[in-house]
N, C-alpha and C positions, 0 to 999 in steps of 0.2 A: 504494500500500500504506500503511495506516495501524500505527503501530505502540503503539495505546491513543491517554489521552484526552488526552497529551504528550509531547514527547521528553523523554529525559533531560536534564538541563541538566551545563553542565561543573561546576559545584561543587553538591556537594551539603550544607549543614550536616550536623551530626551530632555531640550532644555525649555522652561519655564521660564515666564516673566517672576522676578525676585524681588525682595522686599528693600524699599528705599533707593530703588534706583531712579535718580531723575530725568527729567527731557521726554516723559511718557504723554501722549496725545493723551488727552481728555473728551468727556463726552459731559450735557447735564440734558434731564429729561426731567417733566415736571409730572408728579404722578396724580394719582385721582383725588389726591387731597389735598391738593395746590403744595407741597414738597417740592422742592428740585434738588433732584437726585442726581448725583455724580459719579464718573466711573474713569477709573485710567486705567489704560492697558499694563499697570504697574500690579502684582498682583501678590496675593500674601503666601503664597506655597516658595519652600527655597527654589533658586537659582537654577539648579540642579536633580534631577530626578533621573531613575531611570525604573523599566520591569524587569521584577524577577519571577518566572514562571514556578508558579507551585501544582499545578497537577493540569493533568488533560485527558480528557476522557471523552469516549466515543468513537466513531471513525467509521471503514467499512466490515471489520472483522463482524463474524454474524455474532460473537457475544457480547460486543458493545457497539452495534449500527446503531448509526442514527443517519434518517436522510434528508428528511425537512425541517427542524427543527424552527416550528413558529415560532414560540414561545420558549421565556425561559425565568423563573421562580427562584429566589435565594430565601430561606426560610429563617427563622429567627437563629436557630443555631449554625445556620450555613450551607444546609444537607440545601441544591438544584435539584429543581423539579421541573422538566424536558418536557412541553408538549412538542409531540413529532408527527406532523402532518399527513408525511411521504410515509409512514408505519403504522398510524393509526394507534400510537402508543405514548403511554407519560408515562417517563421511566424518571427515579430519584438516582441521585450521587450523594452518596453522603458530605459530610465537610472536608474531608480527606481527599475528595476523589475517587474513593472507591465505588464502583459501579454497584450500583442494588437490585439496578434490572425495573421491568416494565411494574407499574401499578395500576394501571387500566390498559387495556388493550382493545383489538379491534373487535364490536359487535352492536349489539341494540338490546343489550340489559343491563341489571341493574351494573353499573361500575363499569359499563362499557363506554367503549366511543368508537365513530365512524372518521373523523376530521378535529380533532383536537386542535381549536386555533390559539389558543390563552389560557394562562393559568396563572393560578396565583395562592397563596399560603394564606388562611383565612388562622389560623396560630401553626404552631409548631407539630401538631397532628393531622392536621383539616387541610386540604388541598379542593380549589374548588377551577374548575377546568371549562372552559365554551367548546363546546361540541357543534364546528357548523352543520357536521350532516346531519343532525337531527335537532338543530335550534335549542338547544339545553344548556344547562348551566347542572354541572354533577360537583358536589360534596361529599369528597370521600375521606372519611378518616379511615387514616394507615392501619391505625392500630387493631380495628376490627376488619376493615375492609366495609363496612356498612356504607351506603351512600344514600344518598336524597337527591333528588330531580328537582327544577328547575324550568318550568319553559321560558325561551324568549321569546320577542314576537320576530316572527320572520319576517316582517315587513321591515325590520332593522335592518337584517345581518342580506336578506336578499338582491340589494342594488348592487351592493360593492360584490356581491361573489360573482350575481352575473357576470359583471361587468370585466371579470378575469380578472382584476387588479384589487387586492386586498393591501393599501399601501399603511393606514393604519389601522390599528385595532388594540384596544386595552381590555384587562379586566381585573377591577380592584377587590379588594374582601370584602368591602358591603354590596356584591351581586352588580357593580353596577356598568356597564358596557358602554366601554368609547369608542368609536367607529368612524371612518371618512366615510362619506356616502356619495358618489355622482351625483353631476344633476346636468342642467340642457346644456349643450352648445353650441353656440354661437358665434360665427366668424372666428373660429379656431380659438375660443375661450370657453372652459367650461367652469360652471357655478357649481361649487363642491359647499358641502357641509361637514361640519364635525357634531357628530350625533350622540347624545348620552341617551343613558336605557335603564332601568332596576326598575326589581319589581314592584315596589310601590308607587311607580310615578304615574299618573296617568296616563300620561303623553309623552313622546320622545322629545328630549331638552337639545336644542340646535346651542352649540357652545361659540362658535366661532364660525364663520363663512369665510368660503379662499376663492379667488379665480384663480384658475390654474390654465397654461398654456399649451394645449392640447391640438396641435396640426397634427393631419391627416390618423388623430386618435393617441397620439404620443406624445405622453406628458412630462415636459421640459424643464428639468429642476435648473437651469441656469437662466430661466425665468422668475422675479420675487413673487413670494406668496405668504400668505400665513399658513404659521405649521401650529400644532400641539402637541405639548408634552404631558403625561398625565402621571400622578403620584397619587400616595394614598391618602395625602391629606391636603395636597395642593393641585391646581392646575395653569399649565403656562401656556399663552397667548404671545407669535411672533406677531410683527408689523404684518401689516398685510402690501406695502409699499416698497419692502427692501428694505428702510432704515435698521440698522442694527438696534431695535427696541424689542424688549420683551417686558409683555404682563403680566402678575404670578395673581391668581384668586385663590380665594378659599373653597372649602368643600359645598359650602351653598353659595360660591359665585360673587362672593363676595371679593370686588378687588383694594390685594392688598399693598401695593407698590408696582410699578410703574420704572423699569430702570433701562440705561442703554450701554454699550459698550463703542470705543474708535477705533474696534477692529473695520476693516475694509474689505470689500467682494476681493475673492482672488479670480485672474484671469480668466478667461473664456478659453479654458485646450482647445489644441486644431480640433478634438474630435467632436468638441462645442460647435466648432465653427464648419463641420460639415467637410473637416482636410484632410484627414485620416482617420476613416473609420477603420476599425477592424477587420484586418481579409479574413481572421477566422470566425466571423459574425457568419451567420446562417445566410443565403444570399437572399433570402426573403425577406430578414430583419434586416438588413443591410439596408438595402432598396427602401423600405418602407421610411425608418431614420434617415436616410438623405433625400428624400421627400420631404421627410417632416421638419428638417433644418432648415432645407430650401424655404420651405414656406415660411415658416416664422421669423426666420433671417435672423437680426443679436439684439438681443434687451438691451434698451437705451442702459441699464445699470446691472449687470449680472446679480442675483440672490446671492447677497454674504451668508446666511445661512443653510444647511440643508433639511438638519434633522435637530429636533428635542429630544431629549432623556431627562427624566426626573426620576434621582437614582432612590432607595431604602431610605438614604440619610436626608431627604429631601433637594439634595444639592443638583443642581442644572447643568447638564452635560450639554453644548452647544456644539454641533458638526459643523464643519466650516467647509470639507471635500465636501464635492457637490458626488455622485455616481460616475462611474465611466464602467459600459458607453453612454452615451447622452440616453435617456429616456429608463433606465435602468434602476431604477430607486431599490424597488424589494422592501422588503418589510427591517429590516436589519442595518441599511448606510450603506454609506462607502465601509470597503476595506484599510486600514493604515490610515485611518481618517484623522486630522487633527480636532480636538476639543479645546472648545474654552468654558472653563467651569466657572458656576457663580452657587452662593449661597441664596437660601431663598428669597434673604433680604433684598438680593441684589448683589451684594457685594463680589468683587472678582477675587477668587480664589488663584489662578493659572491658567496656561494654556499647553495641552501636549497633546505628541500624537499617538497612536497605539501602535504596537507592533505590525511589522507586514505581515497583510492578508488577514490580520482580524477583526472583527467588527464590534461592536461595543452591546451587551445583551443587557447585562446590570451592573449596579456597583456600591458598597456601603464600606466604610472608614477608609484604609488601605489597598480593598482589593478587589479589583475590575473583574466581571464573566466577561469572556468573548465570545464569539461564534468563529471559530477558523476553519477557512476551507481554501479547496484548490482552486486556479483561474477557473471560472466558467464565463463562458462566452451567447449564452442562450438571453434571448431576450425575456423584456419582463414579463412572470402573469401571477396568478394564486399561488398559491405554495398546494403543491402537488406530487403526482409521482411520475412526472415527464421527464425527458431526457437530462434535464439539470437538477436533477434527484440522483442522479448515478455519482455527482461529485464527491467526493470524502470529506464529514463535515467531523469537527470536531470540537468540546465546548473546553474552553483553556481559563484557569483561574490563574491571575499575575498577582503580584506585591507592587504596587508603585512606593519608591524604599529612595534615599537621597544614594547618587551617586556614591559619596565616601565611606558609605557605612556598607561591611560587606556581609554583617548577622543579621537577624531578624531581631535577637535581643537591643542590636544598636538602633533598629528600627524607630523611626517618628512615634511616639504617643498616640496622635490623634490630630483632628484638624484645627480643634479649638486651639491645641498650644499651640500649633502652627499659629492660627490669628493672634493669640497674645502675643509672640513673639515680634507680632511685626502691627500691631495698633498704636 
């Protein structure tokens, strides 16, 4: 089994904006409660970081595959919980790494599932999982194996699956389901919504509206748009304009700052621009993408952002890599993507990138999930068991650990000392 075009190595460089450096652009944004809030690309994590990989698990061996992994769960003690799409299974890792194997698997009873898209730890025994093929929401505790059922309403979860593109999708432990949903389009714009769902609501709660850039049905992340991040007790709102602003609410929507950062879009790549796409691109998706470039032609301002994460610790993961190829998003980022992280307040923590080839799944005090897998070159759609299901995926726990320190006993504390350190 290959797993891409190198392994991970044990340190990876990685440098961060540092505390007290000056000559840092500045940003102020005034938030919903007449505040203005201030951000500089000066940030309070050391100068220096780098990862150190602590376990990796999965791949294509038949006793630990995994081959679409939607979803993925860090539970209060640490044990990941895998919904796998492409297997129709939600297998746990305990906090070590070691494989535990499937805890629902493929059917239509009780503790089964057909499409496992989300999952999420409702405490440290209770796993509760969306089932698109059969519109459910299953809670199973481990410990007996018992489970309880759940319907959603299909009139949620059915736009975006038609639609082959499931680009986002959340689900927290109070039941309650975040979705992009399609909507018309129009001279090569479409009106997208971000949809919430539980079961007590009467009606589905529209959070946030995005036009998305959508020629000849391919949707353009080097176009700006708003995106959303969801958490279990926060949710964040990007500009819908490109401006580098994001809005953090509370769990009833209530907004609670309003902040922005002087990072700036990064360029337009040729394959942005329609100048080299991929000769190993399918020649159907080839064709179709330089179509779809053709028509759209370049945003007067390339999207600074691509992707939200709002990790356990409630902290803001900001993707800055747009996808490649052009139109290619997936449920997961970019690969080697850079982040810029912020606290919920707003405040800027750093910025770094992850290791090659992996993707950012979750993350709480120290230590990042990833998703790692090999190039694939297949265009976008659901997460399924089509030919970009054959790749080797594998989920990687890292330490982000200051460069000088080579133990874990010499390891950072925590983040808050980080911030005293540097307030």
């Amino acid at each position: 089994m290959t797993l891409g075009s190198r392994a991970l190595t044990s340190l990876l460089a990685a440098t961060v904006a540092g505390c007290g450096r000056p000559g840092s652009p500045a940003c102020e944004v005034v938030d919903p409660d007449g505040r203005t809030v201030t951000n500089t690309g000066v940030g309070t994590w050391p100068a220096e970081l780098s990862w150190r990989e602590v376990w990796r698990a999965g791949g294509s061996e038949e006793t630990e595959e995994l081959i679409f992994p939607a979803d993925v769960a860090v539970g209060p003690d640490g044990s990941v919980a895998i919904a796998d799409w492409g297997l129709a299974e939600v297998v746990v890792v305990d906090p070590d790494g070691e494989w535990l194997g499937p805890v629902m698997t493929r059917g239509q009873g009780p503790g089964e599932v057909q499409a496992p898209a989300a999952v999420t730890w409702v405490d440290a025994n209770t796993l509760l999982v969306l089932d698109l093929g059969t519109n459910r929401l299953t809670s199973l505790d481990l410990a007996s194996r018992s489970s309880s059922v759940t319907a959603v309403d299909p009139a949620l979860l059915m736009p975006a699956v038609m639609s082959g593109e499931v680009g986002f999708l959340s689900l927290q432990p109070d039941q309650s389901v975040w979705i992009e949903s399609p909507g018309p389009v129009e001279d090569g714009w479409e009106e997208r919504s971000f949809v919430r769902w539980s079961p007590d609501a009467a009606a589905h709660d529209t959070v946030a509206r995005s036009r998305v850039r959508v020629p000849s049905g391919v949707a353009l992340a080097a176009w700006p748009r708003s995106l959303l991040g969801v958490g279990a007790e926060t949710r964040v709102v990007s500009d819908p304009d490109g401006r580098y602003e994001l809005e953090v609410f509370d769990r009833d929507g209530t907004s609670l700052v309003r902040f922005c950062h002087p990072g700036e879009p990064l360029p337009l790549s040729p394959a942005e621009r329609g100048e080299e796409l991929d000769e190993e691109l399918p020649d159907a998706w080839r064709s179709t993408l330089g179509e779809a470039l053709a028509e759209a032609g370049e945003p007067p301002l390339p999207a600074v952002i691509s992707r939200i994460v709002v990790d356990v610790d409630g902290r803001i993961w900001v993707q800055r890599d747009r996808p490649a190829p052009p139109g290619a998003a997936g449920p997961h980022g970019a690969p080697g993507a850079m982040h810029d992280v912020f606290l919920s307040s707003g405040r800027f923590l750093g910025s770094i990138r992850l290791p090659e080839d992996q993707r950012l799944l979750e993350a709480r005090g120290r230590r990042v999930w990833a998703l790692h897998t090999a190039a694939s070159t297949n265009p976008p759609s659901s997460p399924s068991t089509s030919k970009d299901s054959e790749v080797p995926r594998r989920i990687i726990a890292t330490r982000l650990v200051p460069m000088a320190m080579k133990s874990r006993t010499n390891a950072l504390t925590s983040d808050v000392e980080l911030l005293a350190s540097c307030a």
